[in-house]
N, C-alpha and C positions, 0 to 999 in steps of 0.2 A: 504493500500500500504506500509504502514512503517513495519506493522508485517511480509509482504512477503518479504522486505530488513532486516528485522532483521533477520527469519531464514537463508537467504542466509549468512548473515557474521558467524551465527553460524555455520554454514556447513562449511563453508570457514575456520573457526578457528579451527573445529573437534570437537567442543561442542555437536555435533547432527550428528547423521551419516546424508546422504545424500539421503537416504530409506524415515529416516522420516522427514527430511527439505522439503522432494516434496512431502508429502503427508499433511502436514500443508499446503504448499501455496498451494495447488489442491482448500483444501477445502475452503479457501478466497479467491483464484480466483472465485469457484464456488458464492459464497455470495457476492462478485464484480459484478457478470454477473447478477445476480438477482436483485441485485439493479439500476443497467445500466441499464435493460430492461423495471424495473416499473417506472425508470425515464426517459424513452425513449415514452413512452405511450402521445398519441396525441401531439408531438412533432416532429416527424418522419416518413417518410413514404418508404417504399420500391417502387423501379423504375428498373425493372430488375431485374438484377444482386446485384444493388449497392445503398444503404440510399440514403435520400436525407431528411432538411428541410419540415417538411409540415405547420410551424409556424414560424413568426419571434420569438426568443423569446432563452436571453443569454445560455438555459442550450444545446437548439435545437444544436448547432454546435457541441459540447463535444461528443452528443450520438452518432452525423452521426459519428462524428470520429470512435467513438469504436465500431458500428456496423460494417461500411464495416472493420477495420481491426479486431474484435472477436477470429477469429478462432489463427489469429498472436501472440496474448499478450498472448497464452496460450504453445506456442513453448518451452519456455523454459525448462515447465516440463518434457518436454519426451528425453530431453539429458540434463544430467548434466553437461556435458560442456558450453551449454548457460546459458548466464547469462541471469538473467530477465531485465537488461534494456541496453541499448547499448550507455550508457555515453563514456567508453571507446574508440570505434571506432568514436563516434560522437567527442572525445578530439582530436583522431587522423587527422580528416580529417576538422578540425576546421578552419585553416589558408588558405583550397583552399575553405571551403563556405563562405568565410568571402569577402575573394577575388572574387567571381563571384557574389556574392549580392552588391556590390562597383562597377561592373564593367556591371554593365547592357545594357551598351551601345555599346553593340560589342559580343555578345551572336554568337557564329559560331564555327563550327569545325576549322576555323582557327585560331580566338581565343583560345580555346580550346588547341589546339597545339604549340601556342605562350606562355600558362599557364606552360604547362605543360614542354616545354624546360626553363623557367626560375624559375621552381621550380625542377628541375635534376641543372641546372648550381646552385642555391643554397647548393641542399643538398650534389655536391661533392665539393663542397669549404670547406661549413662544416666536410663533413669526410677528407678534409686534412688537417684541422687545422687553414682554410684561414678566414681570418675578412671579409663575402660578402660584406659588405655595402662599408671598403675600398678599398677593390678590384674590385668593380664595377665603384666605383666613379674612381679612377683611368683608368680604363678600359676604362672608357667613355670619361674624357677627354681626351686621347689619340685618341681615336677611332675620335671623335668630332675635333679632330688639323686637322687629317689626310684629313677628308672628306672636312674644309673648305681651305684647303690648295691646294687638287685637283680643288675641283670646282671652284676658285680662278685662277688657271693654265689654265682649261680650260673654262673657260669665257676671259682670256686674249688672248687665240688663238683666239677666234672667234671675239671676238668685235675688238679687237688689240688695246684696251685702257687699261691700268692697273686698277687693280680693286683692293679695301679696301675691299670687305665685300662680302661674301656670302649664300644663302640661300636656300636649299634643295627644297625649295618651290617658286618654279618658272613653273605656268602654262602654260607662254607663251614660255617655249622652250620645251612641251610635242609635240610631235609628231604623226604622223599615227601609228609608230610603235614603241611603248613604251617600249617596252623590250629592244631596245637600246639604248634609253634614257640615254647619258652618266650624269645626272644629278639626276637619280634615287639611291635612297641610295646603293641599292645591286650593283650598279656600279660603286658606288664613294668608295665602302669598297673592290673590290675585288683585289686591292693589298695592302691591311693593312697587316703586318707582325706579324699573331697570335703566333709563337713559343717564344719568348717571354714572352707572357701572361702564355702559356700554361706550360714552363718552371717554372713559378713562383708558380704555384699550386703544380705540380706533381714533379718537381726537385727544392726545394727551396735553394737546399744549392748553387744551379747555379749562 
């Protein structure tokens, strides 16, 4: 495996044309698969389509591996554009696998969608130059004033006793129909005044 990352960086540096850097790693890929295969012998057994274990036994999991993907680890040679390992894209997408292995407790397309808006609301903070962590912190305790400030107003409507202290988490005033729940967050936020905020990103000299 190091000989087939070594002709790549020579190829890459123009040491070796690119003709003969895939026909080196052709032929150690070839002497890879042959060794795979006799190290795969009463270890493994086909099921279908797709390997499987036929023994417990530490080398048994390496070969299912490289059986069912075989035909894959050999992509690279037929475009010189791929690279043979994809550390690259695996750097690139590092911070949202890191995040969803942390976060196993909430696996959903809505999740999913809650990831994915707070990693856009990161990465335009970052292309405008904005510090995220102090502009969330900020963001939030404002946002966090607002909400206990409402719910605080209206728990004094209703009880008609003054109240110190508020908490978003109040299942005895959920109701049959929860979407008008004046005590649910999207409805304790929806006269927060974002222009402000959004001023501070996109026009900072404001």
């Amino acid at each position: 495996m190091n000989s087939i990352f070594l002709f790549e960086a020579q190829k890459n540096e123009r040491l070796v044309s690119p003709e003969k850097a895939r026909l080196a790693q052709a032929k150690l890929m070839k002497c890879l698969d042959q060794m795979m295969m006799k190290a795969s012998e009463g270890l493994v057994r086909q099921k279908g389509s797709v390997w499987e274990k036929a023994k417990d036994h530490p080398a048994a999991k390496p070969c299912v591996y490289y059986l069912n993907a075989r035909e894959n680890f050999k992509t690279f040679l037929e475009n010189p554009e791929i690279p043979p390992c994809t550390n690259k894209v695996e750097r690139a997408i590092r911070g949202v696998t890191i995040l969803r292995k942390n976060s196993r407790h909430k696996h959903s397309p809505q999740y999913m969608e809650a990831m994915c808006i707070a990693l856009s609301i990161d990465a335009t903070l970052r292309e405008n130059g904005v510090d995220t962590f102090r502009w969330l912190q900020d963001y939030s305790q404002a946002l966090f004033k607002h909400i206990t400030a409402k719910g605080i107003t209206q728990l004094w409507k209703e009880t008609g006793c003054k109240q110190n202290k508020f908490s978003i988490r109040l299942p005895d005033k959920m109701g049959a129909d929860e979407t008008n729940n004046p005590y649910l967050p999207e409805n304790l936020t929806k006269d927060f005044d974002m222009k402000p905020w959004l001023d501070s990103i996109f026009n900072p000299s404001e």
